[in-house]
C-alpha positions in Angstrom: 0.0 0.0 0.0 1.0 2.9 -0.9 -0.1 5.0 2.4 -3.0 7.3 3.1 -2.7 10.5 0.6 0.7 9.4 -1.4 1.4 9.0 -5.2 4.6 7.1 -5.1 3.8 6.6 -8.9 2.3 8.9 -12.2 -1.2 8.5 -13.4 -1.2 8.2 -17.1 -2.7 11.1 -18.4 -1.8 10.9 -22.3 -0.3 7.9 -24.0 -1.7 8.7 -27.6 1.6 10.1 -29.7 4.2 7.5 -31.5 7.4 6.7 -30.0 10.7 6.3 -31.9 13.7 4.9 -29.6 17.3 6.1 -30.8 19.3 3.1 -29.2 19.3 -0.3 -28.2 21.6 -0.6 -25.0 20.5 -1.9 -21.0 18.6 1.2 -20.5 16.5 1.1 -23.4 16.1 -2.5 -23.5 15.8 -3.4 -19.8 14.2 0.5 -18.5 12.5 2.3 -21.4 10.6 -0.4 -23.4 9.4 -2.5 -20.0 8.0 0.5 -18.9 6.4 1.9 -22.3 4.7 -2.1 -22.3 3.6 -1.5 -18.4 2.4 1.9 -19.5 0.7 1.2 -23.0 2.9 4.0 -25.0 3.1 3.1 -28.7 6.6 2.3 -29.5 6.6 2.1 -33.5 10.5 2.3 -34.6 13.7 1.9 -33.2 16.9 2.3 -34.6 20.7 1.9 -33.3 24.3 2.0 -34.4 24.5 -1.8 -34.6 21.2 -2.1 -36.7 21.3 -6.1 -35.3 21.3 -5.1 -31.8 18.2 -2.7 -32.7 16.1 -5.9 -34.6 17.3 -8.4 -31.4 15.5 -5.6 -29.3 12.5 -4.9 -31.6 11.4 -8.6 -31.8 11.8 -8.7 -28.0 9.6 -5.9 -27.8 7.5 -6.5 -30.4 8.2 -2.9 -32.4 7.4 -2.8 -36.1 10.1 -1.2 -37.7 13.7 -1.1 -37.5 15.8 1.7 -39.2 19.3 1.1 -40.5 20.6 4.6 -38.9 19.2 6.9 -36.2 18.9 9.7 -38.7 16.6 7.6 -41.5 14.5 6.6 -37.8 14.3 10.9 -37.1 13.0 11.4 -40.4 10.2 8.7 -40.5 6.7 10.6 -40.3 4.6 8.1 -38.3 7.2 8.9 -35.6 6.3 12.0 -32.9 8.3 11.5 -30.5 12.4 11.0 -30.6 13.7 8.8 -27.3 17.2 9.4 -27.3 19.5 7.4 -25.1 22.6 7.9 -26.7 26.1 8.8 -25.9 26.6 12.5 -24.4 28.7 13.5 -27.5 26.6 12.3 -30.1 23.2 12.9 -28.6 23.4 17.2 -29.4 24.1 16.2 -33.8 20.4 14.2 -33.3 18.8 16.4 -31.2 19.6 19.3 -34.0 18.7 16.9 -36.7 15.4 16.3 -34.8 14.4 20.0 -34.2 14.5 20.2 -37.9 11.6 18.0 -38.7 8.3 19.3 -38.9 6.6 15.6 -38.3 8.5 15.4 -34.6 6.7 17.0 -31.7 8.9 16.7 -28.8 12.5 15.1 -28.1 13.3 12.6 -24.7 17.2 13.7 -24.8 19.2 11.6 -21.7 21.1 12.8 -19.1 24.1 14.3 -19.2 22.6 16.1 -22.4 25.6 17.4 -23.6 29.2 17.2 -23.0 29.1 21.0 -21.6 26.8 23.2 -19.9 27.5 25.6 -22.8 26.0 23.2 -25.1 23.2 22.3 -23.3 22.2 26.1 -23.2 22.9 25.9 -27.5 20.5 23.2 -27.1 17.9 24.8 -24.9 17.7 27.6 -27.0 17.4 26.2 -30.6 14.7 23.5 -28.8 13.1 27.0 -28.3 13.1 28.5 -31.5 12.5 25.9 -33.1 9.3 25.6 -31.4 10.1 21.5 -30.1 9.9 20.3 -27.0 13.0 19.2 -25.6 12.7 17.1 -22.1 15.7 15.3 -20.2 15.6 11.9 -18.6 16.0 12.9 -15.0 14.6 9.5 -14.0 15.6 9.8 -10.4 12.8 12.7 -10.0 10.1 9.7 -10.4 12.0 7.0 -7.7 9.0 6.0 -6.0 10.4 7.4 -2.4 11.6 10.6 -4.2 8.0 11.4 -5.3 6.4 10.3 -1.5 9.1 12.6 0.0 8.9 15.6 -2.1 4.5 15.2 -1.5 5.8 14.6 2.5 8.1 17.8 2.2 5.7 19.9 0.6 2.8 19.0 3.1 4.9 21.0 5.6 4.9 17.9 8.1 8.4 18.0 8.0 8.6 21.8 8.8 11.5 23.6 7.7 14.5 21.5 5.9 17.6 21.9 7.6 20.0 19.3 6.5 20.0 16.3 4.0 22.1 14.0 2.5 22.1 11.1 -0.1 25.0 8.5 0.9 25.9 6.2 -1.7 27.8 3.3 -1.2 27.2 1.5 -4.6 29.5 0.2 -7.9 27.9 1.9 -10.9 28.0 -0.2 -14.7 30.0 2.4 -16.6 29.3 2.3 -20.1 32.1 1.6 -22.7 31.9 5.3 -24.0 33.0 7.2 -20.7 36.6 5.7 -21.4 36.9 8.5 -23.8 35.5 11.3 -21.0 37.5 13.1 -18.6 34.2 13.3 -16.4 33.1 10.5 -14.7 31.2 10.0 -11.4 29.5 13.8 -11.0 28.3 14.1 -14.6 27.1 10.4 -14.8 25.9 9.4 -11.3 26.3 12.3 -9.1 24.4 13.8 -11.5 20.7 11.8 -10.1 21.4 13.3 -6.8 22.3 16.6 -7.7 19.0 16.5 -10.1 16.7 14.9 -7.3 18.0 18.1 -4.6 17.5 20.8 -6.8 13.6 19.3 -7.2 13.3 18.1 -3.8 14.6 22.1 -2.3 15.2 24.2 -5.3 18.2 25.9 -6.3 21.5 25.7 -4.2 23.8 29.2 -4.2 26.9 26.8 -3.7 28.6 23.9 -3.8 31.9 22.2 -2.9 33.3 19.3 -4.3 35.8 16.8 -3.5 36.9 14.0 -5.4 39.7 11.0 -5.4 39.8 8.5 -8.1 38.5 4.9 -7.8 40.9 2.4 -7.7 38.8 -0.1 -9.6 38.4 2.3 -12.8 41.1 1.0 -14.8 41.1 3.7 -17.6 41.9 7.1 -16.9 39.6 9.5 -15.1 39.2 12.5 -13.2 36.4 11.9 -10.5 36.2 8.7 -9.0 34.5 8.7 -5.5 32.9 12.1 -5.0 31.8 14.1 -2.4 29.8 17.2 -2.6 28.1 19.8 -0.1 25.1 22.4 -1.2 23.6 25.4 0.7 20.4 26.2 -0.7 18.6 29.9 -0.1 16.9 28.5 2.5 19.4 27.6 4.7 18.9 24.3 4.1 22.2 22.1 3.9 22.8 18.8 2.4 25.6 16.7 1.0 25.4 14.1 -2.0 28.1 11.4 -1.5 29.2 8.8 -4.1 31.5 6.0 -3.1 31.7 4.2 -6.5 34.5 1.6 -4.4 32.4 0.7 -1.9 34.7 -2.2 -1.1 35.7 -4.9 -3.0 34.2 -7.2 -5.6 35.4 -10.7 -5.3 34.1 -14.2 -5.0 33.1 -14.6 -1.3 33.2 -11.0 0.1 29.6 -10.1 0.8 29.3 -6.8 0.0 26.9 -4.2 1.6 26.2 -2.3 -1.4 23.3 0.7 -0.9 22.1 3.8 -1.3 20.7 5.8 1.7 19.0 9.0 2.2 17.7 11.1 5.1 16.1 14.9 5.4 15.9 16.4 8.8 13.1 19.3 9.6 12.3 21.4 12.0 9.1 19.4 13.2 10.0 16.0 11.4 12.7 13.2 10.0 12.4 11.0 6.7 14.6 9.0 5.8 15.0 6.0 3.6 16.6 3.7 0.5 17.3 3.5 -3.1 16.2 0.3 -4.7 18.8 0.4 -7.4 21.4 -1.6 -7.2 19.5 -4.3 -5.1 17.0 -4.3 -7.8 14.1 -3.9 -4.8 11.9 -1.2 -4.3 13.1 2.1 -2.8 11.8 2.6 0.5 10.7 5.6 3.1 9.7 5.9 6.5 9.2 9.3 8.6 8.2 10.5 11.9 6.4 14.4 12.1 5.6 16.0 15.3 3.1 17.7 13.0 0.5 14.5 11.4 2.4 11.0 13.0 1.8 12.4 16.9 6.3 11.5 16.5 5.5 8.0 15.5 7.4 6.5 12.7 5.2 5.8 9.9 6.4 4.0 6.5 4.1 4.2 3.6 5.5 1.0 0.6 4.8 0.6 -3.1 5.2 -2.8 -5.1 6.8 -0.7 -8.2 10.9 -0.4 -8.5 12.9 3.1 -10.0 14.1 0.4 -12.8 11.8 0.4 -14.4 8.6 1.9 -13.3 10.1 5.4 -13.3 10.7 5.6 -16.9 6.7 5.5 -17.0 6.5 8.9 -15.0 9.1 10.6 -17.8 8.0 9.4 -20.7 4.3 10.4 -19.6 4.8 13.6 -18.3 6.5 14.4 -22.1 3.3 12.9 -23.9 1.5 14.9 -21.2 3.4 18.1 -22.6 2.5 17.4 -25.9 -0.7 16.6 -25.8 -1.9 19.9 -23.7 0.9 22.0 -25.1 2.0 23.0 -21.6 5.8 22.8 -20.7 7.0 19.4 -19.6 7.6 18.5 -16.1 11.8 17.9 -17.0 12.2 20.5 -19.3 15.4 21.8 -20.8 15.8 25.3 -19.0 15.3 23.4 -15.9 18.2 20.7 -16.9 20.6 23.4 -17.9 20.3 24.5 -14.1 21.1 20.9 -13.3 24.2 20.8 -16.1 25.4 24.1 -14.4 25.4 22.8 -11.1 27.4 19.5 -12.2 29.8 22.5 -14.0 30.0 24.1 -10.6 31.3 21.2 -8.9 33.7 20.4 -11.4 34.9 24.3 -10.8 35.0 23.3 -7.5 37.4 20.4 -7.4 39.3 22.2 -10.0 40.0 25.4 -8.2 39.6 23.4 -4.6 37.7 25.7 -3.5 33.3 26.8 -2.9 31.8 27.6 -6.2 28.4 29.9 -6.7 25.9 28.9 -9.3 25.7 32.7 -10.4 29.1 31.7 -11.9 28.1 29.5 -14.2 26.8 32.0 -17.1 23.4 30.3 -18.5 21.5 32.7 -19.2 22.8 34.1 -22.6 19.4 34.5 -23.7 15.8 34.8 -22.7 13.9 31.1 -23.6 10.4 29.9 -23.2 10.7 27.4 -20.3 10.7 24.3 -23.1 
């Protein structure tokens, strides 16, 4: 059960445009397309660089047509919607190719969305004059015990925020491509829990960043294990910890592998788990002076981040399109997200606390697309 009042996960409110999926790796396999069958979206094309890969994955998944190259899949004209989940320095070329259609309606880009935060603003912008919507895949916003603790937050039965943190102590998968990055841990997992703060408490002023490498990454990198602290507006503090060792990985040793999370307020505690990489649901639990009378009360939910969440992002993109209202992960928002991962690169850089208002984004005036 859920729990009295909570929405751990989306209500499909639109699921009538056609989906074309631009790759054919775990996440669109395993996350996308299991949650698009769950959720009833019409999936009509895929395409990938290995076209093989792409038909092994559209027989799984029962999608009609396979292109030979992501660019003949952009320019079909039963397809509305582009599902990107391609690599950061290839994703900007097909999200530009994309905006030029005038069949395509609205673009699912994946996070990072660009190499640099001054790309993503390029990106952000021409979304904007070209009149496209242009969403990013900040699938950590829809976690099941995200969702419950922002609705908890926001209910005020926390009272003020005063300090939070998300403590990872998990080994990520990292994908062949990020061998040929510089950027590692903040842009491609810190990157969740940097997203799922600014949306559970807004904007931060600052942040500082400290890094070492991993000693299990074998090629070369820059952040390993990261640590970073935020002060938002509010006063609120909160620190986002990835520990990408997390011990080691043998036969016998019995890991402990997690990822942990608790927000302190004024007149309440939550705290709780990430499912991933356990594959179980994410859980919360809370106690609020306010509506528990101090008792600890822990609403649950049968559905999982992976891949239940992908339902939440893909729907609140068909959502946008169908009422012509900006999406719920829109690009200007992400660019405040990309700026923020800049900021604590700045930060380990210059060892030193880094303001947001340093990172210049705002080089134009956009429609919040």
């Amino acid at each position: 059960m859920a729990g009295k009042g909570f929405e751990p996960d989306v209500k499909v409110r639109a699921k009538e445009f056609r989906i074309g999926c631009v790759g054919a790796g775990m996440i669109m396999a395993e996350c996308h397309l299991a949650a698009y069958k769950e959720a009833g979206f019409p999936v009509v094309a895929i395409a990938s660089r290995t076209p093989a890969n792409a038909q092994k994955v559209a027989t799984r998944w029962g999608i009609p047509t396979v292109h030979d190259t992501p660019e003949q899949l952009i320019e079909d004209e039963t397809v509305e919607i582009i599902d990107l989940a391609f690599p950061p320095d290839q994703q900007p070329a097909l999200i530009r190719h994309a905006l030029k259609q005038k069949h395509i309606k609205a673009i699912l880009a994946q996070k990072p969305l660009a190499l640099s935060v001054e790309e993503a603003v390029k990106l952000r912008d021409e979304a904007a004059k070209a009149g496209k919507i242009l969403s990013v895949n900040q699938n950590m916003r829809y976690d099941q015990s995200m969702r419950v603790l922002k609705q908890i937050i926001d209910s005020g039965a926390l009272g003020d925020i005063v300090f939070a943190q998300i403590d990872m102590h998990a080994i990520p998968h990292w994908q062949t491509f990020l061998e040929d990055y510089d950027r590692l841990t903040l842009a491609n997992m810190s990157v969740h829990h940097l997203d799922v703060l600014r949306f559970l408490f807004g904007d931060p002023d600052e942040i500082t960043t400290l890094t070492r490498k991993d000693p299990r990454t074998t090629f070369d990198h820059l952040d390993g294990i990261t640590v970073s602290t935020l002060r938002f507006p509010t006063g609120v503090l909160a620190v986002s910890l990835e520990d990408v060792w997390s011990g080691p990985r043998q036969e016998g040793y019995k890991d402990d592998q997690h990822i942990n999370w608790r927000v302190d307020g004024t007149r309440g505690v939550a705290k709780g788990t990430i499912g991933w990489p356990t594959g179980a649901a994410s859980t919360l639990t809370y106690a609020s002076a306010e509506t528990t009378g101090g008792e600890w009360v822990s609403p649950s939910w049968e559905t999982m981040w992976f891949p239940h969440a992908f339902i939440g992002v893909m729907e609140q993109l068909q959502h946008a399109v169908k009422t012509g209202t900006p999406p719920a992960l829109s690009v200007a928002d992400n660019v405040k997200t990309m700026a923020l991962v800049e900021a604590g690169y700045r930060s380990m850089a210059s060892g030193r606390t880094v303001r947001l208002s340093e990172i210049a984004i705002n080089a134009t005036e956009t429609p919040d697309n």
